[in-house]
N, C-alpha and C positions, 0 to 999 in steps of 0.2 A: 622102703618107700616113705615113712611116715616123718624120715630125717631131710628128705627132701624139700627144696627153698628154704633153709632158715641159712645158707651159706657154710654151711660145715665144710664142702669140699674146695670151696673158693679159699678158707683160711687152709688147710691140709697144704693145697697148693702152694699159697704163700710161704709159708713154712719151710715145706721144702726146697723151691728157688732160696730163701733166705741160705740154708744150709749151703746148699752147693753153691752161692757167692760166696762167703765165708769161707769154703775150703777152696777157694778160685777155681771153680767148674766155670765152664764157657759154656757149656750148653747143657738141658734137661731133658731129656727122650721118654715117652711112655706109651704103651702098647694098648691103644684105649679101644673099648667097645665102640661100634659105630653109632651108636645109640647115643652117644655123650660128646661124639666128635664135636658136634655144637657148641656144647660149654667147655671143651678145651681150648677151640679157636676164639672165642669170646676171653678168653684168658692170655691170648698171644702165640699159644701153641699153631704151628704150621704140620697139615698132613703130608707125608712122604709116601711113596711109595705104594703098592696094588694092596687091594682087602685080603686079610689073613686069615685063617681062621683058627681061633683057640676054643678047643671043648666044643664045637659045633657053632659056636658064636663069630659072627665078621668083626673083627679089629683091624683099625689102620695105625702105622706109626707115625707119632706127633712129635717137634720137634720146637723148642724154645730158647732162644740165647736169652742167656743171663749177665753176661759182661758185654 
């Protein structure tokens, strides 16, 4: 919690889109807690598909073109 707002995961992210353009990926998928779905779609990520559940936790899958 205490990494929280200083942007650590907005660069994380970047980073990694950076990656997978560079190896010509078309698209980024990640299996997020529903709790964050927020600042994924604030990133451009798109949710797909019904709530999952890992470890007892609801995740949706998010989906983001990169080319």
């Amino acid at each position: 919690k205490e990494y929280r707002g200083q942007k650590i995961g907005a660069e994380l992210l970047k980073k990694a889109e950076e990656i997978v353009y560079q190896y010509k990926g078309e698209y980024i998928m990640l299996h997020a807690q529903i709790q964050a779905q927020q600042f994924y779609e604030k990133h451009g990520y798109l949710s797909y598909g019904g709530i999952e559940y890992d470890e007892n936790c609801p995740h949706i899958w998010m989906l983001k073109k990169i080319i």
